[in-house]
C-alpha positions, 0 to 999 in steps of 0.5 A: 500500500502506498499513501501519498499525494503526487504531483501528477497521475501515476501511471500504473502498469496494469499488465504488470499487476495481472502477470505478478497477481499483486494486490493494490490497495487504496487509503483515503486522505484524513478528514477533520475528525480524525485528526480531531480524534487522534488529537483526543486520544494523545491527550488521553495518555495514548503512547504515540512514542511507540507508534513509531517502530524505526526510522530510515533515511531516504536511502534505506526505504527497503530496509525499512520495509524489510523491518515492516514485513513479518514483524508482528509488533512492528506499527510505522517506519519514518523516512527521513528525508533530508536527514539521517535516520 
């Protein structure tokens, strides 16, 4: 799944999807009362500190993904851009 907003329309190479049987999954965008809900919730005590599982630079996406996959406990890899990890 990627969630992100691009610049302009991707193009998706549909022959690609049918030969390989992978699986695209869309999310939307958060609306107002998510954020007003997720705003609630740390204010409540939720632990976002362990939301965040690892960071990776821009250079170490597939490590991050790597570090996604199969790891039970694992919630959210950021990518640092601009920065090191």
């Amino acid at each position: 799944m990627m969630v992100a907003i691009h610049a302009q329309r991707p193009q998706v190479d549909l022959f690609r999807f049918f030969w390989r049987e992978i699986e695209m999954l869309g999310a939307r965008v958060y609306q107002p009362q998510d954020y007003d809900r997720a705003i609630q919730m740390i204010a409540e005590g939720l632990p976002i500190a362990r939301l965040v599982t690892d960071r990776h630079p821009l250079s170490g996406v597939q490590a991050a993904s790597d570090a996604l996959n199969g790891n039970a406990t694992a919630m959210k890899s950021l990518i640092e851009i601009g920065g090191a990890a």
